[in-house]
C-alpha positions as CSV (number, residue, x, y, z in Angstrom):
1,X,11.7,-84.0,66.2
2,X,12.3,-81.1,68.1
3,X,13.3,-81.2,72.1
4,X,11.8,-78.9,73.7
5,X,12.2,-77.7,77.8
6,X,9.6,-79.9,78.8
7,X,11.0,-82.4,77.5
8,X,14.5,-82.1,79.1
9,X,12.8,-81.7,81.9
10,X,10.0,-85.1,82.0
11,X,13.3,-87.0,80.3
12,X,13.5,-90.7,82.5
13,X,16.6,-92.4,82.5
14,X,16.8,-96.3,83.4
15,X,18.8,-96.7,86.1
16,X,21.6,-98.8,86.6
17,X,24.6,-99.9,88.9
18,X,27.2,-97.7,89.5
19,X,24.6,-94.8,87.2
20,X,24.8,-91.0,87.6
21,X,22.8,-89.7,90.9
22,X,19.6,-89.2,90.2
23,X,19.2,-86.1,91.6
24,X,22.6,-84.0,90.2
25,X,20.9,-85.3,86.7
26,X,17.8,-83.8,87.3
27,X,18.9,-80.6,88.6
28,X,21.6,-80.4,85.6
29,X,18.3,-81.2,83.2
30,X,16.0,-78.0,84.6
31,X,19.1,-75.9,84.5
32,X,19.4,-76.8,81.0
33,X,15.5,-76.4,80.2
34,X,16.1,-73.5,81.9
35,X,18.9,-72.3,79.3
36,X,17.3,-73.9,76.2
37,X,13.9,-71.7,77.7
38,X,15.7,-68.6,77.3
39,X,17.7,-69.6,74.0
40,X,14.0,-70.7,72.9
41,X,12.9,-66.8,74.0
42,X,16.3,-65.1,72.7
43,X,15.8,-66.7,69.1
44,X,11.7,-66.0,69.1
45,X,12.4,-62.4,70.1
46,X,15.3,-62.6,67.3
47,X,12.8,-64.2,64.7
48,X,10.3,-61.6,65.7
49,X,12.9,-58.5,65.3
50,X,13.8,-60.3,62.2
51,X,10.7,-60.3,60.9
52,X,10.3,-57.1,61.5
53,X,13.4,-56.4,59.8
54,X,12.2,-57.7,57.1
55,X,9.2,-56.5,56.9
56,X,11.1,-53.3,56.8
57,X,13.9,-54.3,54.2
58,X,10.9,-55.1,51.8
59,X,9.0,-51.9,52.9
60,X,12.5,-49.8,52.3
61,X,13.2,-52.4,49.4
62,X,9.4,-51.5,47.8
63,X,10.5,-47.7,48.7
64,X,13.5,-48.2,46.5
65,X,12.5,-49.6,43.5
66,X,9.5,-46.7,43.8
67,X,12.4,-44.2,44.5
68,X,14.0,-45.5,41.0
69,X,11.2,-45.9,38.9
70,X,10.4,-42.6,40.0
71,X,13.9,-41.0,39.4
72,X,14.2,-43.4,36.3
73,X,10.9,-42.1,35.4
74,X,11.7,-38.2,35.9
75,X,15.0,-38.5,34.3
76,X,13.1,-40.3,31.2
77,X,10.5,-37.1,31.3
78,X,13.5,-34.9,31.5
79,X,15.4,-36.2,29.2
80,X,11.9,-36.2,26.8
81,X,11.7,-32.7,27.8
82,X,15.0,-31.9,27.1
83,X,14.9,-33.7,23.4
84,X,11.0,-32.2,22.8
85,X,13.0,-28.7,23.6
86,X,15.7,-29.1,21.7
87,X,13.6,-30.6,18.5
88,X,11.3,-27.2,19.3
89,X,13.9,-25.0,19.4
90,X,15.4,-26.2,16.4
91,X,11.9,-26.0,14.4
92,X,11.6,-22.8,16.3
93,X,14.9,-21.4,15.0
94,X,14.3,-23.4,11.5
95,X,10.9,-21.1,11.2
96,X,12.3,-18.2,12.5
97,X,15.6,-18.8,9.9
98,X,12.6,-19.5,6.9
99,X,10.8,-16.6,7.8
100,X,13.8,-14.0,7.9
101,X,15.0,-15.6,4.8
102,X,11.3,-15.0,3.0
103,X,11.1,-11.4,5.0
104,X,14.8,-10.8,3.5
105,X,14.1,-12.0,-0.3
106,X,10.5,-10.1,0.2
107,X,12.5,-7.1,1.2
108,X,14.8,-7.3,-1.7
109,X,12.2,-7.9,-4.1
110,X,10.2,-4.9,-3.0
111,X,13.6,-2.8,-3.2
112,X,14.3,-4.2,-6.8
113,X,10.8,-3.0,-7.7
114,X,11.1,0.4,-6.3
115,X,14.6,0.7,-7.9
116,X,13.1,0.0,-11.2
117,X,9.9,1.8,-10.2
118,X,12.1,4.9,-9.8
119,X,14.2,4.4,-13.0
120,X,11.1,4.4,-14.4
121,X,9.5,7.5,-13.0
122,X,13.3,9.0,-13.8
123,X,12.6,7.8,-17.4
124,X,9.0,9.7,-17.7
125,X,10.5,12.9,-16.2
126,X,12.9,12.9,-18.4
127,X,10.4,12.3,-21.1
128,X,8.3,14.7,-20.2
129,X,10.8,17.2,-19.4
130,X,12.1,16.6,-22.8
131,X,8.6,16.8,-24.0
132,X,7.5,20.5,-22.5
133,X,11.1,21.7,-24.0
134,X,9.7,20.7,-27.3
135,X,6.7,21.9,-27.0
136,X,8.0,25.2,-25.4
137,X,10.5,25.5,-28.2
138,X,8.4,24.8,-30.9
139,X,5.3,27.7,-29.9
140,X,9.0,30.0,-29.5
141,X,9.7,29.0,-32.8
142,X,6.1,29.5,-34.1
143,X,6.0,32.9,-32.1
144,X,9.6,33.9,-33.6
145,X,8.8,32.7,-37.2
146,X,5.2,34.7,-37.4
147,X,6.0,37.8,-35.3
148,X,6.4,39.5,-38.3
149,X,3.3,38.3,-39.6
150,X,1.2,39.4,-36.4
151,X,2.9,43.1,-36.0
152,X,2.0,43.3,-40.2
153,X,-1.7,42.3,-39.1
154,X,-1.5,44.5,-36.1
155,X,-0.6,47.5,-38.3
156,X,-3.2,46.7,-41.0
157,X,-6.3,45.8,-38.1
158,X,-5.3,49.8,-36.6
159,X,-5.6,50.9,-40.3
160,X,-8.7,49.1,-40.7
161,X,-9.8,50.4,-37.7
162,X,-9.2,53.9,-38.1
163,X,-10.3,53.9,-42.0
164,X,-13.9,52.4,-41.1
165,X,-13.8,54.4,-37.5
166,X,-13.4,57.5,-40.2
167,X,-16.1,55.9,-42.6
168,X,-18.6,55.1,-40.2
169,X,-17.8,58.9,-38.5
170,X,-18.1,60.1,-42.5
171,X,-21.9,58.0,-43.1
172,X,-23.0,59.2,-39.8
173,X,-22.1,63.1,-41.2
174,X,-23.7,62.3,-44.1
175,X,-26.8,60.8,-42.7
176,X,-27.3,64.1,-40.7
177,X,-26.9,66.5,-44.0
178,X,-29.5,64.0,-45.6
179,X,-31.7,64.6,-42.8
180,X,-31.5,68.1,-42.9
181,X,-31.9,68.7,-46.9
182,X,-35.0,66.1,-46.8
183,X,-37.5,68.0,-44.2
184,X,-38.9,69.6,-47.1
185,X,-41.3,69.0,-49.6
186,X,-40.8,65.6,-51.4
187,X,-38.2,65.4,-53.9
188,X,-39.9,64.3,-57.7
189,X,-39.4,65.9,-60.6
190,X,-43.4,65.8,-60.7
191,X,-45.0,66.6,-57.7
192,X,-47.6,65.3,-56.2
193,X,-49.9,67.6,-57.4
194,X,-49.0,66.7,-60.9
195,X,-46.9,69.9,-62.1
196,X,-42.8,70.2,-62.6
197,X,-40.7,70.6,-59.8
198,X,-38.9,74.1,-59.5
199,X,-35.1,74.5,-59.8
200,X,-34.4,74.5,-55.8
201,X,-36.1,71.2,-56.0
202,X,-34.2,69.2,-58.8
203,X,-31.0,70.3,-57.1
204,X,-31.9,69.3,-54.4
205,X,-33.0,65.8,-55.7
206,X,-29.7,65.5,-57.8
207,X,-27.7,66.0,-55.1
208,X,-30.0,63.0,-52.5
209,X,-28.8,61.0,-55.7
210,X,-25.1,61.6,-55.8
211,X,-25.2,61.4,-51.9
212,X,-27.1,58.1,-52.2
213,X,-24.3,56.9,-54.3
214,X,-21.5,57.8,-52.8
215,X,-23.1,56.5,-49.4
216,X,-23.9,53.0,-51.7
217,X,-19.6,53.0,-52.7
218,X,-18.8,53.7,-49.5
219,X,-20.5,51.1,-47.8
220,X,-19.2,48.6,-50.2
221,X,-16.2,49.6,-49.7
222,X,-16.2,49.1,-46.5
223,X,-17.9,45.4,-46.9
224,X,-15.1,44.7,-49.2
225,X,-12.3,45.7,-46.3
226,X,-14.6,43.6,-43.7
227,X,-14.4,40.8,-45.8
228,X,-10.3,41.0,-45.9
229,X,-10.1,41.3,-42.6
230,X,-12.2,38.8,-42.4
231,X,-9.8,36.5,-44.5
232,X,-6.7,37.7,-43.3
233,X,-8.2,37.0,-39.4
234,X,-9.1,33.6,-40.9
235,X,-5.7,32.7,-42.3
236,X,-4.4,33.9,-39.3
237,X,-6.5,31.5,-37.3
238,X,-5.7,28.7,-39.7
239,X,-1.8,29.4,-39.2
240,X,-1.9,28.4,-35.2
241,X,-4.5,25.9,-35.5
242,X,-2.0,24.0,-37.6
243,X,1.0,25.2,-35.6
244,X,-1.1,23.5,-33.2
245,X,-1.8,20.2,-34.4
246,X,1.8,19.9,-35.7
247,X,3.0,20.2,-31.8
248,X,-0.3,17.9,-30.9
249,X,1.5,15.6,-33.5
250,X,5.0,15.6,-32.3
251,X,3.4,15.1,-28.4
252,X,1.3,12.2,-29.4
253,X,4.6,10.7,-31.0
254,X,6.2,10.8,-27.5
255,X,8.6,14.0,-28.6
C-alpha cells in the first residue's frame, strides 16, 4: 500500500505518558506531506519527461532501424547495381570481343578470297596474254609462210586483169567492125530472091564466119581463165579458212 500526503497528514497517533507533543508531530507530519507532495510532483513530472523520452527513443529508435534498412537496403541495390554492371559489362565486352573476333575472321576470309581471286584473274591474264601471242604468232606465221603465195596470185589477178581488160577491149573492136560490115544486104549465098550471091557478098559472109569464130575462141578462152581464177581465188579462200580453224583449234584448246 502506498502512503500518500494525505495520509501523513490524517495519520492518529494513540497517546501515551511521557509521548511526543502532539502538536511538533503534527507540524513535522505536513512538512513531510509537504516534501513527499513535491517528491510525488518531481517524480510525475520525471515519469512524464520520461515518457516522453521514450516516446522519443522509440520514435528515433523506429527512425533507426528505417535509417538502416534503408542504407542496408540502398547498399544491397548498389551492390546489385554494381554486380548487374559488372556482369553487363562483361557480356558487353564478351559481345563486343565475339563480334571483333567474327568481323576479324570475316575480314580475313574475304582477304583470302580476294588474294585467290586475284591469283586467279593473274592466271587468266596470263592465259590470255599467252593466248593472243599465239594467235598473233600463228596469223604472222600464216602471213609469212603464204606471202609468196599472195604476191604470186597478185601478179597473176593483174595479168588476168589486163589480158581479159585487152579481150574484152579486142570483142568490143570487133563487135563494132561486125556492125559496120553487116548494114548491108543479108549475107547467104542465096539470096532472098532466090539467085547466087555476087563475089563482094561471099567475102563478106566468109569473113562474118571467121570473125564469128575467132570471137567464139576468144570467149572461151576467156571462160577458161575465169574459171582458173576462179579456182585459184577458191584455193586461196580454202588456205585461210583452214589457217583459221587451225588457230580456232589451238584457242579452243586453251593455247
Amino acid at each position: 500500500m502506498r502512503i500518500t500526503p494525505l495520509d501523513v497528514r490524517k495519520q492518529d497517533f494513540r497517546k501515551a505518558v511521557r509521548g511526543f507533543d502532539c502538536d511538533e508531530v503534527r507540524a513535522f507530519l505536513g512538512t513531510l506531506a509537504d516534501e513527499y507532495e513535491a517528491v510525488l510532483m518531481d517524480n510525475k513530472v520525471l515519469r512524464e519527461r520520461l515518457a516522453e523520452q521514450n516516446d522519443k527513443l522509440t520514435e528515433y529508435q523506429t527512425m533507426e532501424r528505417t535509417l538502416r534498412d534503408t542504407l542496408m537496403t540502398a547498399e544491397r541495390v548498389v551492390q546489385e547495381t554494381r554486380d548487374n554492371a559488372t556482369r553487363e559489362g562483361e557480356l558487353v565486352i564478351q559481345e563486343a570481343q565475339l563480334q571483333a573476333k567474327g568481323i576479324l575472321e570475316e575480314c580475313r576470309a574475304r582477304t583470302e578470297e580476294l588474294r585467290r581471286e586475284m591469283v586467279s584473274l593473274r592466271q587468266e591474264k596470263e592465259t590470255y596474254l599467252a593466248r593472243f601471242k599465239s594467235l598473233a604468232e600463228a596469223q604472222i606465221k600464216f602471213i609469212d609462210t603464204h606471202q609468196d603465195d599472195f604476191a604470186d596470185l597478185d601478179a597473176r589477178l593483174l595479168q588476168m586483169a589486163d589480158t581479159v581488160a585487152g579481150k574484152a577491149n579486142a570483142a568490143a573492136l570487133d563487135k563494132e567492125i561486125m556492125g559496120a560490115g553487116t548494114t548491108g544486104t543479108p549475107i547467104n549465098t542465096i539470096t532472098e530472091s532466090g539467085e547466087h550471091a555476087g563475089p563482094a557478098e561471099m567475102a563478106r559472109h566468109t569473113e562474118h564466119t571467121e570473125h564469128t569464130e575467132h570471137t567464139e575462141h576468144t570467149e572461151n578462152a576467156d571462160n577458161s581463165e575465169i574459171t582458173e581464177i576462179t579456182e585459184i581465188t577458191a584455193a586461196v579462200a580454202d588456205t585461210v579458212t583452214a589457217a583459221v580453224q587451225n588457230t580456232d583449234g589451238k584457242e579452243s584448246i586453251g593455247i
